[in-house]
C-alpha positions as CSV (number, residue, x, y, z in Angstrom):
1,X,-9.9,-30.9,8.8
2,X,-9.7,-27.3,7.9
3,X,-13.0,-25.1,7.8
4,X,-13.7,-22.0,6.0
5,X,-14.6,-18.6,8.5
6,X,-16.2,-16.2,6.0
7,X,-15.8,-12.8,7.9
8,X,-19.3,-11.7,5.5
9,X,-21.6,-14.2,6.7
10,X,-20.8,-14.3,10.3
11,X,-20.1,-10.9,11.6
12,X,-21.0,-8.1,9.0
13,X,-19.6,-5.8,11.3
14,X,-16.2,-7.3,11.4
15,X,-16.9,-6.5,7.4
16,X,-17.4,-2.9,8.2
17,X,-14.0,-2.6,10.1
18,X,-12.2,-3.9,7.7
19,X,-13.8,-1.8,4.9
20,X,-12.8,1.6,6.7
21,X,-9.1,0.2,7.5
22,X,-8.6,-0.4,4.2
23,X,-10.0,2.7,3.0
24,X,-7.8,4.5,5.6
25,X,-4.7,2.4,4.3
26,X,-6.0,4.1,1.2
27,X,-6.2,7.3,1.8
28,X,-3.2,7.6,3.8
29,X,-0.9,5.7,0.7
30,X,-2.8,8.7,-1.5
31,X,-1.9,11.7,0.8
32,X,1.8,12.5,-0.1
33,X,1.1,11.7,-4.0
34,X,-2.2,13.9,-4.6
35,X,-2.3,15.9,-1.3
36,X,1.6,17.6,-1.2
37,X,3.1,20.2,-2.8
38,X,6.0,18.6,-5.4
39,X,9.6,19.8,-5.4
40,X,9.2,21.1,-8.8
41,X,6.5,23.2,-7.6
42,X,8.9,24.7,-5.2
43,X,11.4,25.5,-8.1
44,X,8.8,27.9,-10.1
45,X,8.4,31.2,-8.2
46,X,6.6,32.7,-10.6
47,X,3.6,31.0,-9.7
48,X,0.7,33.8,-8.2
49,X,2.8,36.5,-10.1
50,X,0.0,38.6,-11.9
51,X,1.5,38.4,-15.1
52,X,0.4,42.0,-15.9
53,X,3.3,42.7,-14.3
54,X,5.4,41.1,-16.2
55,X,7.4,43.5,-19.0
56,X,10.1,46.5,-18.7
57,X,8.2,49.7,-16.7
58,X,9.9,53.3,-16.7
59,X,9.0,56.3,-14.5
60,X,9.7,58.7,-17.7
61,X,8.9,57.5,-21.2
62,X,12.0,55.6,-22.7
63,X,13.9,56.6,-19.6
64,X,16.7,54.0,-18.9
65,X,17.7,55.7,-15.7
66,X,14.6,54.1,-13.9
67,X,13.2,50.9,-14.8
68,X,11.8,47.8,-13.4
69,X,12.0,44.5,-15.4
70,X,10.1,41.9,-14.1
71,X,10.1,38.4,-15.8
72,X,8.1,35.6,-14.5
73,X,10.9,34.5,-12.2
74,X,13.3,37.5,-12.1
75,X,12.9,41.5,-10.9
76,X,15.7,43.8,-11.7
77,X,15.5,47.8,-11.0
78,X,17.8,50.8,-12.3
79,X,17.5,53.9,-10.4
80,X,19.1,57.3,-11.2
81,X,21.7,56.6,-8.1
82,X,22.6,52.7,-9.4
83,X,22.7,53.5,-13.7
84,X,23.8,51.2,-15.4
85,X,24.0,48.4,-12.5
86,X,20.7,47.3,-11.0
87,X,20.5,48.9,-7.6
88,X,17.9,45.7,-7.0
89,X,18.0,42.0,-9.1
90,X,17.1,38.6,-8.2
91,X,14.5,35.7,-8.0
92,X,11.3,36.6,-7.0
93,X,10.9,33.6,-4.2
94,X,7.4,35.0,-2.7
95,X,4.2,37.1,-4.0
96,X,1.6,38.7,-1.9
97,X,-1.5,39.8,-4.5
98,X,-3.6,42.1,-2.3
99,X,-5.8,41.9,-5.1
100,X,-6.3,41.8,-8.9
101,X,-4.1,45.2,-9.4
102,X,-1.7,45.6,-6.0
103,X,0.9,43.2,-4.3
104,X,3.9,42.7,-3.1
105,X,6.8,40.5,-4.9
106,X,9.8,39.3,-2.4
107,X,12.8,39.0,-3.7
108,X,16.2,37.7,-3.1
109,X,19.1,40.1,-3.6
110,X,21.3,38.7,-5.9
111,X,24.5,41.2,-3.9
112,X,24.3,39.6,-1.0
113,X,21.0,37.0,-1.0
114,X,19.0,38.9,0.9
115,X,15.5,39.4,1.2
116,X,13.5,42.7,0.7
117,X,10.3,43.5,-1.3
118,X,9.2,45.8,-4.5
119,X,4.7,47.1,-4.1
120,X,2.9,47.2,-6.7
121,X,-0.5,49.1,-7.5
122,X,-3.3,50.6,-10.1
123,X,-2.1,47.6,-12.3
124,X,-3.5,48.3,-15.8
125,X,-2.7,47.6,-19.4
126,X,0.1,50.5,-19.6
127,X,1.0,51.5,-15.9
128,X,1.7,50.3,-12.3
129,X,2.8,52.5,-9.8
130,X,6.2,50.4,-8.6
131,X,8.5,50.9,-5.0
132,X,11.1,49.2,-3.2
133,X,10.6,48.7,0.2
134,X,11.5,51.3,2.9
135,X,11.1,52.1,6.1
136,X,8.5,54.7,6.7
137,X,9.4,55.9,9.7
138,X,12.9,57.0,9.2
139,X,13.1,56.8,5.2
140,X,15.7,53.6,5.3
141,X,16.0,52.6,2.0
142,X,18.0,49.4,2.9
143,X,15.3,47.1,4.3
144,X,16.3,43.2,4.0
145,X,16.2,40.4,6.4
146,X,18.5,37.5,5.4
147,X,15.5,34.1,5.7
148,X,12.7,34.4,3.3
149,X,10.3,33.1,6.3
150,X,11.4,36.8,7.8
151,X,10.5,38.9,4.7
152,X,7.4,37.1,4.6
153,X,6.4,37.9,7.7
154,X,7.6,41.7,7.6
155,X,6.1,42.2,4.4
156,X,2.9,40.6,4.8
157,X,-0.5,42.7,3.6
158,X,-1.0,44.0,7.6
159,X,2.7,45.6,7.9
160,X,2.7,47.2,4.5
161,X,2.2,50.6,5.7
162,X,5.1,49.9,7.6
163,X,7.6,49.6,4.7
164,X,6.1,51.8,1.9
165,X,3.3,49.6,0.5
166,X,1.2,52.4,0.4
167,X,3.1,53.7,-2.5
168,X,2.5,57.7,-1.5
169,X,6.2,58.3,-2.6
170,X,6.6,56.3,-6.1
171,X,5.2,57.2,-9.1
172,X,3.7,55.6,-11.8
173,X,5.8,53.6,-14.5
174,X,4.5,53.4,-17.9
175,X,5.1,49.8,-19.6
176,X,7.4,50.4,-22.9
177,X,7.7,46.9,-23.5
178,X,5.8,43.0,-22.8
């Protein structure tokens, strides 16, 4: 009454079709597991932060009137004008490495959430020459923009001589501690 229809035997390339759907189906159930970034990912800012950067830096040594401390997911900064209260703290959300010893690290301003960026350059062992962002052309000190998406964009390697990432004004900070 019933016969068997073996796909294999009578049409190989009805064999082939079904191969590559099934390998599609495949691929495509694989995609969001292997080929997505994870939430958690998200949650860890500190990845692609050099971690030579990471300790307390101090224009003058054992100066506590300016000094950058930069953790793997935090970046506060004293200045002479702001001592004792940071003048800048907050996540570091984004990092731009220009290369092995200069960058760019984004951060959100704990005050008011706001984004604006610290450059970094000469990395080495004991010293980094550190800045905040600022606006070359008219010396604003305050430069934010309130999405990350902006700062990303304003900061980015091409607009860095823009808002200070040349670092001609800053000087160099000397690490006192890891």
């Amino acid at each position: 009454m019933f016969t068997s229809v073996s796909l294999r035997k009578k049409n190989p390339a009805a064999k082939a079709v079904l191969f590559l759907f099934y390998s599609l189906f495949f691929a495509l159930l694989l995609f969001p597991v292997l080929g997505c970034q994870t939430e958690a990912d998200d949650d860890d800012p500190g990845i692609g932060l050099n971690p030579g950067l990471i300790g307390t830096w101090t224009l003058y040594a054992y100066s506590t009137t300016d000094v950058y401390a930069i953790t793997p997911t935090r970046l506060s900064h004293h200045s002479y004008s702001t001592y004792p209260d940071p003048n800048l703290s907050g996540p570091i959300v984004f990092v731009y490495n220009f290369d092995a010893a200069s960058g760019c690290l984004i951060v959100q301003r704990a005050t008011d959430e706001k984004y604006t960026a610290v450059y970094y350059k000469d990395l080495d062992e004991d010293s980094v020459v550190l800045g905040d962002a600022y606006t070359v052309s008219d010396f604003n000190i305050d430069v934010t923009v309130p999405t990350l998406a902006e700062a990303i964009t304003k900061f980015a390697p091409e607009n860095k001589s823009l808002y200070g990432g040349d670092l001609s004004v800053a000087g160099t900070m000397q690490r006192i501690d890891r």
